[in-house]
Wavefront OBJ file of the C-alpha trace (Angstrom):
o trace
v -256.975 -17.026 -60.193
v -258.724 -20.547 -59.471
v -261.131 -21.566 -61.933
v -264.901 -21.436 -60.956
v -265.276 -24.845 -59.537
v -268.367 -26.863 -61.185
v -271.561 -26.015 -59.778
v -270.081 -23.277 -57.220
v -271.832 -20.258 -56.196
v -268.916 -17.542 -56.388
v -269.108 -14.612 -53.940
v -266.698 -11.444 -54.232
v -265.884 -9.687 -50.621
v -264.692 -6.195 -50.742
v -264.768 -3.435 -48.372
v -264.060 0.210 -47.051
v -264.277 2.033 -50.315
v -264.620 5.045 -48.259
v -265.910 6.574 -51.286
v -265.564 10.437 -51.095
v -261.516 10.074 -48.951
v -259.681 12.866 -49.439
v -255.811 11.955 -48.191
v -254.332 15.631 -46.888
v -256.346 17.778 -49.498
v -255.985 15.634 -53.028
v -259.151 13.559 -54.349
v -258.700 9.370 -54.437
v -261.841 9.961 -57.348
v -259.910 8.779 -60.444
v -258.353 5.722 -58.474
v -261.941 4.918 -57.234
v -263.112 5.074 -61.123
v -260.520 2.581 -61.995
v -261.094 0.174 -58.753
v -265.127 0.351 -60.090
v -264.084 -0.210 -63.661
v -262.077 -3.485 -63.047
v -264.113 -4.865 -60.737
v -266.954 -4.718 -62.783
v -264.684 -6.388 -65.465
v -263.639 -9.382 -62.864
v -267.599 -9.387 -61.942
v -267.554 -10.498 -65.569
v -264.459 -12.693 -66.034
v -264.567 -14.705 -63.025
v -268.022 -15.226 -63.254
v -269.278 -13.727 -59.931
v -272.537 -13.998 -58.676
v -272.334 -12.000 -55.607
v -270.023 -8.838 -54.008
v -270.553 -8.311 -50.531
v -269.505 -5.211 -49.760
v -268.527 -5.200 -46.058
v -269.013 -1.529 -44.706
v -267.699 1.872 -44.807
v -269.062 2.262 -48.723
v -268.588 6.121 -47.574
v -265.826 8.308 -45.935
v -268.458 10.431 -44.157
v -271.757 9.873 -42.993
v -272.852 12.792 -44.890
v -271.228 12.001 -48.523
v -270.425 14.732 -51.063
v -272.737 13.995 -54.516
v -269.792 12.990 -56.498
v -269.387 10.141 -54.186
v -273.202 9.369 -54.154
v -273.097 9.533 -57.906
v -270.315 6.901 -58.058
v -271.730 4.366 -56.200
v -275.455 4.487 -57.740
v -273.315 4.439 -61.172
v -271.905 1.412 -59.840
v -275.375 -0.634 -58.484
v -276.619 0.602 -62.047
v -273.125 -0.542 -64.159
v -273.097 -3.606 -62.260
v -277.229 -4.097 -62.555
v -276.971 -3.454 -66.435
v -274.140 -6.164 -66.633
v -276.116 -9.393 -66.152
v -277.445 -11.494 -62.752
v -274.980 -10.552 -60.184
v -276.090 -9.513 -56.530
v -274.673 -6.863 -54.347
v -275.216 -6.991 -51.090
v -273.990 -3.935 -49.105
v -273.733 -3.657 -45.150
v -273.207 -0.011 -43.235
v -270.235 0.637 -41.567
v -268.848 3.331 -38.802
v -268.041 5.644 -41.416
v -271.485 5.088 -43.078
v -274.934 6.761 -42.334
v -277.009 3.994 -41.661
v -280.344 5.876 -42.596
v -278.456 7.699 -45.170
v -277.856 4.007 -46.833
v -281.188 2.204 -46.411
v -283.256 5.971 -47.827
v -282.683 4.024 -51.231
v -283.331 0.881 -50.198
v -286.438 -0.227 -52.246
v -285.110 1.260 -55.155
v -282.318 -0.468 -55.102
v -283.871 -4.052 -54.414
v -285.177 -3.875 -57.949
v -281.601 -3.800 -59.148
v -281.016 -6.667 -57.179
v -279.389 -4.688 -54.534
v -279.616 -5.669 -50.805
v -278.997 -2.922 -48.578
v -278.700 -3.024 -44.665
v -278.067 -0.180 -42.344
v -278.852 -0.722 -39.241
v -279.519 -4.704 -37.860
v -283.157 -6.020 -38.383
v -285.122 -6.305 -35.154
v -285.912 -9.866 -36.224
v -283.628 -12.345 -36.387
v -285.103 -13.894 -39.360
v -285.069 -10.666 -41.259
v -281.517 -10.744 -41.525
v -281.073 -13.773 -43.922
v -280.957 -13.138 -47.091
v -281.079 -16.348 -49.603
v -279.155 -15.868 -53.124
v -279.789 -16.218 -55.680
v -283.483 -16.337 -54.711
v -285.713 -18.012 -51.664
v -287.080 -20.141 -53.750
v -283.354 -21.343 -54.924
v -281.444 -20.960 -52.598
v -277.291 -21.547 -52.964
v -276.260 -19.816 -50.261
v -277.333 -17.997 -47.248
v -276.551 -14.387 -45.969
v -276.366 -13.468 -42.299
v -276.567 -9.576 -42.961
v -275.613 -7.707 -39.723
v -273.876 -4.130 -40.270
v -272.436 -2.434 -38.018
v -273.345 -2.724 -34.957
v -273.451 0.747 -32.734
v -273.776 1.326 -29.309
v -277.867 1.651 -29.349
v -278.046 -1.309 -30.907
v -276.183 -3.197 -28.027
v -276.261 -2.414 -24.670
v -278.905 0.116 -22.453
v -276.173 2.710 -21.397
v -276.323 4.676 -17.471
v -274.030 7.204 -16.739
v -272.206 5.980 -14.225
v -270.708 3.028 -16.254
v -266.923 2.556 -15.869
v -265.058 1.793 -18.485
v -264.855 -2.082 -17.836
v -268.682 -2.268 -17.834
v -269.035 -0.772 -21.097
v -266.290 -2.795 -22.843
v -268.322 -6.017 -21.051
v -271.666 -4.950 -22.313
v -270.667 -3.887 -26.095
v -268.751 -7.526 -26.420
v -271.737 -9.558 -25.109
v -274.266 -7.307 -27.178
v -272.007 -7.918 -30.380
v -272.081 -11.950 -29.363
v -275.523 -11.518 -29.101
v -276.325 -10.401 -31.951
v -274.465 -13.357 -33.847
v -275.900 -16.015 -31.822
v -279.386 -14.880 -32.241
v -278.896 -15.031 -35.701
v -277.378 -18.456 -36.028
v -280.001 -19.917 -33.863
v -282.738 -18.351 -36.229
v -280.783 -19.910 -39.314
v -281.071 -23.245 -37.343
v -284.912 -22.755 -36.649
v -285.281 -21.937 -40.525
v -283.979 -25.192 -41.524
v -281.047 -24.079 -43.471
v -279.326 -26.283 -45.104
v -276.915 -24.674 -47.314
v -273.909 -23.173 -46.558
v -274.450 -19.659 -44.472
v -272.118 -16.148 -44.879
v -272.310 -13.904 -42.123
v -271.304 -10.297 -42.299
v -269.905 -7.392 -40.273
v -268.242 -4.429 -39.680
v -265.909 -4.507 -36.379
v -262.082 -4.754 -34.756
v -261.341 -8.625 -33.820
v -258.612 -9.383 -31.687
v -254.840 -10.211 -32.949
v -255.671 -7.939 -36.503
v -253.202 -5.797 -37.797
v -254.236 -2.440 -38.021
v -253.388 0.986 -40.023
v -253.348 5.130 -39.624
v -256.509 4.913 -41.575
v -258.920 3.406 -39.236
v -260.450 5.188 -36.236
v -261.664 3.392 -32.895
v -264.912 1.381 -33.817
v -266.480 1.299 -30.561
v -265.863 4.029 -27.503
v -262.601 4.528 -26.364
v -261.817 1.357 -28.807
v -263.871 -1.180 -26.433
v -265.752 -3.483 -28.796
v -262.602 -5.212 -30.014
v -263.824 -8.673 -30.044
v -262.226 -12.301 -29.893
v -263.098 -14.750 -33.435
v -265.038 -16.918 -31.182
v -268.000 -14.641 -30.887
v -268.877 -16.188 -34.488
v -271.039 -19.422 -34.534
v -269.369 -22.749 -36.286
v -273.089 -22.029 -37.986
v -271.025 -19.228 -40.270
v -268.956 -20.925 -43.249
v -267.378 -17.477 -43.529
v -267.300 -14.384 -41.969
v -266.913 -11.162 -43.921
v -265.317 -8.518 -42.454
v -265.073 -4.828 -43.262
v -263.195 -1.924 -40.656
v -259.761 -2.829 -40.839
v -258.430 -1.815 -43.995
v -255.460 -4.714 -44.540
v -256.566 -7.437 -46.118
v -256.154 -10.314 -43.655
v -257.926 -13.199 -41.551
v -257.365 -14.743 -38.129
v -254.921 -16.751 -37.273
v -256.520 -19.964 -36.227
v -259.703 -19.463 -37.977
v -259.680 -18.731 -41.382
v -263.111 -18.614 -41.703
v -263.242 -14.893 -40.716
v -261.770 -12.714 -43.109
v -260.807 -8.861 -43.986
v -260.979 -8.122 -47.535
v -259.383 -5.293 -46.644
v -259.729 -1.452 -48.802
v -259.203 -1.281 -52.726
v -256.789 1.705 -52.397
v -254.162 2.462 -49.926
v -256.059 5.244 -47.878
v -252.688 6.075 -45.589
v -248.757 6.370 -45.709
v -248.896 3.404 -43.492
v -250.581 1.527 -46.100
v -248.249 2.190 -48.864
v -246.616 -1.215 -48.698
v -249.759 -3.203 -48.236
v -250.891 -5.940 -51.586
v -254.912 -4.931 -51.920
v -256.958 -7.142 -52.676
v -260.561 -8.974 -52.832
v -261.383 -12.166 -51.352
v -263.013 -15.006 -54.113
v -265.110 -17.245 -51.714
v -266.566 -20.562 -54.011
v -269.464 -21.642 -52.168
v -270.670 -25.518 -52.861
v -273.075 -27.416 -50.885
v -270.521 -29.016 -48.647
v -267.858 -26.837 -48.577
v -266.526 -22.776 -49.192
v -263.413 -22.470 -50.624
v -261.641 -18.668 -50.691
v -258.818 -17.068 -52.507
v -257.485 -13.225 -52.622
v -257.191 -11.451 -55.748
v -254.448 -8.781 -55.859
v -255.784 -5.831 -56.999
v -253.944 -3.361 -59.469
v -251.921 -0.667 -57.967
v -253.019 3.103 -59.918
v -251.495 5.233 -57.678
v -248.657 3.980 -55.622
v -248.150 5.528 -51.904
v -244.355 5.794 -50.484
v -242.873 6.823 -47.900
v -239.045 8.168 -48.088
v -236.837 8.698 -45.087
v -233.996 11.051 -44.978
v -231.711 13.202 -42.583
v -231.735 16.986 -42.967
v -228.393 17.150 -44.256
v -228.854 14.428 -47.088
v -232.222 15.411 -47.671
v -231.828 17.305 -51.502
v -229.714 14.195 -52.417
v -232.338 11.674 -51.165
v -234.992 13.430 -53.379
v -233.107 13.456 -56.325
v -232.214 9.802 -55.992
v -235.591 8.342 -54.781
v -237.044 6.109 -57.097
v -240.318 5.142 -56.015
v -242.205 2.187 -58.431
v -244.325 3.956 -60.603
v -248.084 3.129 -61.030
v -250.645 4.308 -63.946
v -251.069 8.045 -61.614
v -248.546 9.724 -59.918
v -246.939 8.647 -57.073
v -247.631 10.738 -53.652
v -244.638 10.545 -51.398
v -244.310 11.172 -47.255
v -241.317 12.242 -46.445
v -239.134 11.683 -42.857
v -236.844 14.175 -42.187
v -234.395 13.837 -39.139
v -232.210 16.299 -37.411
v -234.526 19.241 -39.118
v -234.999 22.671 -37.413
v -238.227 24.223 -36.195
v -238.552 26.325 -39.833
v -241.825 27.437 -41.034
v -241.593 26.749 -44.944
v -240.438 23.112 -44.501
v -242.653 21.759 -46.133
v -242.555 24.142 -48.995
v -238.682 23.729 -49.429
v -239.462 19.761 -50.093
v -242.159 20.576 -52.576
v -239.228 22.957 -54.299
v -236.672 20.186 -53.960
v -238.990 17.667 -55.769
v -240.322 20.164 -58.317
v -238.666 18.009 -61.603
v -239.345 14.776 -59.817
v -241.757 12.090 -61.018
v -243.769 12.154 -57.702
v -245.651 14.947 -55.857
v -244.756 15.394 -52.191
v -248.010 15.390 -50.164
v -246.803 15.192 -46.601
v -243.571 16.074 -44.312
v -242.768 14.807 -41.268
v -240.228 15.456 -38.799
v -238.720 12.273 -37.520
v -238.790 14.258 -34.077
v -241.452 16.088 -32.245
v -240.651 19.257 -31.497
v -240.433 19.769 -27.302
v -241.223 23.344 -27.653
v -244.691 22.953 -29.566
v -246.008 20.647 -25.992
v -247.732 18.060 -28.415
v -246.251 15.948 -30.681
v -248.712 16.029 -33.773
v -248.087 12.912 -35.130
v -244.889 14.309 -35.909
v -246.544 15.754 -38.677
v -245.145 20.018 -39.844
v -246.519 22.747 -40.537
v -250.333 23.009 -41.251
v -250.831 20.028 -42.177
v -249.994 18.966 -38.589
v -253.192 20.809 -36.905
v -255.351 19.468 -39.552
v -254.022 15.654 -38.577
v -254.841 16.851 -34.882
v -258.245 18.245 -35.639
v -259.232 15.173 -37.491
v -258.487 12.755 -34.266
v -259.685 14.991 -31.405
v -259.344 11.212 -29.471
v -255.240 12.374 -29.825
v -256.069 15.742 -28.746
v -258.285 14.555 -25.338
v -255.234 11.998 -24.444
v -253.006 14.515 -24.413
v -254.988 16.967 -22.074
v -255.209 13.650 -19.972
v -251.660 13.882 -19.910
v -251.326 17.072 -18.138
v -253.576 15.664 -15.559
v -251.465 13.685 -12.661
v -254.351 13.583 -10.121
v -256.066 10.987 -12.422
v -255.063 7.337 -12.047
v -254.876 4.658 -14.741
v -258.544 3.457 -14.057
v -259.980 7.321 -14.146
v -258.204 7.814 -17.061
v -259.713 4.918 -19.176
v -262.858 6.272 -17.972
v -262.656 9.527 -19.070
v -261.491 8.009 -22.209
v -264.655 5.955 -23.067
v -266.516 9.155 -21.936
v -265.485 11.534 -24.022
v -265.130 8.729 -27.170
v -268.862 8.544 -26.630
v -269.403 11.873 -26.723
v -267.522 12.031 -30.533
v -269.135 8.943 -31.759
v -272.924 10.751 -30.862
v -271.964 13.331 -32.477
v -270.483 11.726 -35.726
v -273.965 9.141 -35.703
v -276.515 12.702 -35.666
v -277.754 13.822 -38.554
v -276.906 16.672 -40.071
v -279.602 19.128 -40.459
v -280.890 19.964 -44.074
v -281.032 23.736 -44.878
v -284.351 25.276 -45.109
l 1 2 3 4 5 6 7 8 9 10 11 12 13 14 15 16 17 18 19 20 21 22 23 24 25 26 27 28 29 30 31 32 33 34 35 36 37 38 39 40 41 42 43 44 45 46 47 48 49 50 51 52 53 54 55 56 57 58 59 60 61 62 63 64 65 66 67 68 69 70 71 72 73 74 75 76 77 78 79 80 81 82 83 84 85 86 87 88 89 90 91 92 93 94 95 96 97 98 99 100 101 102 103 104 105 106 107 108 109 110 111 112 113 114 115 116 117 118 119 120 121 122 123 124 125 126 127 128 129 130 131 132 133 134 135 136 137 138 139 140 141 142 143 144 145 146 147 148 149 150 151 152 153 154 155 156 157 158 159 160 161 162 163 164 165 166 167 168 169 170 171 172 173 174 175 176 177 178 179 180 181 182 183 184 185 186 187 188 189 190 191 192 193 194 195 196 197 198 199 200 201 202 203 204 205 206 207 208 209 210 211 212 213 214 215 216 217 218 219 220 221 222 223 224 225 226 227 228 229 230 231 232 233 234 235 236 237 238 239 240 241 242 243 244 245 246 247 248 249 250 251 252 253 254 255 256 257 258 259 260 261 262 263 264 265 266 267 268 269 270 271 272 273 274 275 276 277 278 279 280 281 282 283 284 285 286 287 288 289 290 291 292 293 294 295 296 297 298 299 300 301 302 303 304 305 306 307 308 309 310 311 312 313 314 315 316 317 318 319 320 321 322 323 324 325 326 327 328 329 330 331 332 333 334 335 336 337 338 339 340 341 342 343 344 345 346 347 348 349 350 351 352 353 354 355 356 357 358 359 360 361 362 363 364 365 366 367 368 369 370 371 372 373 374 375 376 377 378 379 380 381 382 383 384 385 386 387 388 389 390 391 392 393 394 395 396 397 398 399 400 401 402 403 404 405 406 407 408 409 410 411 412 413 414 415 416 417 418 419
C-alpha cells in the first residue's frame, strides 16, 4: 500500500456488504465479522478519513436483527475509533426508508446516511471533514429507482422506458454538478451511486438493477465536474475502460460460485487539492469459494484428489458433474463422497440440463435447483415466454420490462409490521 501522500485527504470505497447473504442455506456472518474487524484495523493503519460505502449495505430490504446489529456495531466501532466519516448510500437491495429511520442518530456519530436522492440539488453535497473546512466534496446520490426518474403510463414499450430511466439517471448527475458549480466549489468533488454501466463485467450474484435490466448506462452520463465516481451494484471490483475515474469497489466476500476466482478488494482514493490519486487494496480471503468439475465416472477420484487453497474457514465447493443420470440423492452421494475431505460441498450441478424436467434450472439438482428458480422468478417468466411463439422479439422485451416492474414494486413495498 502507497503511503498517505502529505496533506491528502484519504477516502476508503467499499460496497455490497449485503449484510444478512445467506449462499444456498449457510450464514456469510463470521466472514462479515472478520471483513468489519480488518477494516476497522486499515481505517486505523492507513490513516483513513472517510469509507464510502456504495450501496447494498443489506441483502434484503427487510434485514434480519443480526445483520442490523452488525452494522450499528460497526458505525459505533468505527465512531469509538477516532475522526473518520462514513458515508453510506442505499442500494437495490437496500430499504431506502429502512436506512435513513436512523438517520439523525447516526449524524452524531459522524455518519451520513442517504436513502433516497434529496429533492434539492444542493442537499446532496456533503463537505468533509466539515463545511466550514472543507477537503473534499461529496455528490451523495443512492440509488436511483424508477419513481425517482421518469413519470411511468402504461402503455410504454420497452424502448421508451429504457430512454426515460437513462435520461432520468443523467439527470440526476447533471443537476448535481451544475449545483456544485453554482456553490462555488473549489475542491475536488466525489460523486456516488449505485447502478450497471456499460462494458462492466458482471457475476451470478447481482440481479437486474432497473426493469427488465434497462438502466444500464454509458460512463459519460458522469460530469468531468466528478474527480471520481464511486460505484456500488456490480460486485467485481473494476472501473471503465477509458475512464478510470469511475470505479467498482466491488463486494468484500465472494457472494457466488462465479465469484470464487475474483481478488476483493477496496479502493484507497488520496484526495489533494489538485489531484485524486486511487489504489485497490486486496482484501484477505477467510473463506475461499471453488468450483470443481468432474465427469460422472471420475467423479469419487476427483473428490479425493481436489485440493482447493485453503483459507482461515472452510472451503465451500460447487461441483460439475457431466454425463450424470437423472438420480434423486445426487447431491447426497457427493456430500458422502467428500465426508473426510477438508471442504464442505454446498452445491451440485449437472453439467447438462435435463430435457425431461422442460427447464433447465441453472443446471442446478435436486432441491436446491427450485430454490435457485424461486429466487429469480425473471428466469422463470423467460421461460414461459419461451413457450409462447405468437410473440415477436419486440412483444417479448415488452412483456419483459412489464413483468420486471411488477417484481421490483413488489421488492420496494414495505413489509407490513405485525399488530
Amino acid at each position: 500500500m502507497t503511503e498517505k501522500p502529505p496533506g491528502s485527504f484519504r477516502i476508503l470505497h467499499t460496497a455490497d456488504w449485503h449484510l444478512g447473504k445467506l449462499l444456498i442455506d449457510q450464514s456469510r456472518e463470521e466472514e462479515h465479522d472478520r471483513f468489519l474487524d480488518w477494516l476497522l484495523d486499515v481505517v486505523k493503519e492507513q490513516e483513513i478519513d472517510a469509507i464510502i460505502l456504495a450501496g447494498d449495505v443489506f441483502d434484503t430490504t427487510n434485514p434480519p436483527q443480526s445483520a442490523q446489529e452488525r452494522y450499528f456495531n460497526f458505525v459505533s466501532a468505527l465512531h469509538r475509533q477516532g475522526d473518520c466519516s462514513l458515508v453510506v448510500i442505499a442500494g437495490n437491495h437496500d430499504s431506502a426508508a429502512h436506512l435513513e429511520a436512523p438517520r439523525m442518530v447516526l449524524s452524531a456519530l459522524n455518519t451520513h446516511v442517504v436513502g433516497s436522492p434529496a429533492e434539492d440539488p444542493q442537499a446532496r453535497i456533503l463537505f468533509l471533514p466539515d463545511d466550514d473546512n472543507p477537503r473534499v466534496a461529496i455528490a451523495m446520490l443512492p440509488f436511483l429507482r424508477e419513481r425517482d426518474l421518469r413519470i411511468g403510463r402504461a402503455w410504454e414499450r420497452a424502448s421508451e422506458i429504457r430512454a426515460k430511466v437513462v435520461a432520468g439517471i443523467k439527470c440526476r448527475y447533471d443537476e448535481t454538478a451544475e449545483a456544485v458549480t453554482a456553490a462555488g466549489v473549489t475542491c475536488q468533488v466525489v460523486a456516488t451511486g449505485h447502478l450497471t454501466v456499460r462494458g462492466t463485467v458482471d457475476s451470478d450474484s447481482e440481479r437486474d438493477i432497473h426493469i427488465g435490466g434497462l438502466g444500464e448506462v454509458s460512463s459519460d452520463i458522469f460530469p468531468e465536474t466528478f474527480s471520481y465516481i464511486a460505484l456500488g451494484h456490480l460486485h467485481r471490483p473494476q472501473s471503465i475502460e477509458g475512464d478510470n475515474r469511475v470505479c467498482y469497489a466491488g463486494s468484500p466476500i465472494a457472494l457466488s460460485f462465479s465469484e470464487a476466482e475474483d481478488v476483493k478488494e477496496v479502493r484507497i482514493v488520496d484526495v489533494t487539492q489538485d489531484r485524486i490519486t486511487q489504489n485497490g487494496l486486496p482484501i484477505p480471503v477467510q473463506r475461499r469459494l471453488a468450483q470443481l468439475r468432474t465427469t460422472n465416472a471420475e467423479l469419487e477420484k476427483a473428490i479425493q484428489e481436489f485440493d482447493p487453497v485453503p483459507g482461515e474457514l472452510r472451503t465451500w465447493v460447487e461441483v460439475f458433474i457431466e454425463d450424470v443420470s437423472t438420480e434423486q440423492d445426487l447431491f447426497d452421494r457427493v456430500c458422502r463422497l467428500a465426508d473426510d475431505q477438508d471442504f464442505d460441498v454446498l452445491k451440485v450441478v449437472r453439467a447438462k440440463a435435463n430435457p425431461g424436467v422442460g427447464m433447465d434450472a441453472g443446471e442446478s439438482t435436486d432441491d436446491e435447483a427450485f430454490e435457485s428458480l424461486l429466487n429469480d422468478p425473471a428466469s422463470v417468466f423467460d421461460h414461459l415466454l419461451e413457450q409462447q411463439p405468437q410473440y415477436d422479439d419486440e412483444d417479448i422485451q415488452n412483456l419483459r420490462a412489464a413483468f420486471a416492474e411488477l417484481v421490483e414494486l413488489n421488492e420496494q413495498s414495505e413489509p407490513l409490521e405485525a399488530s
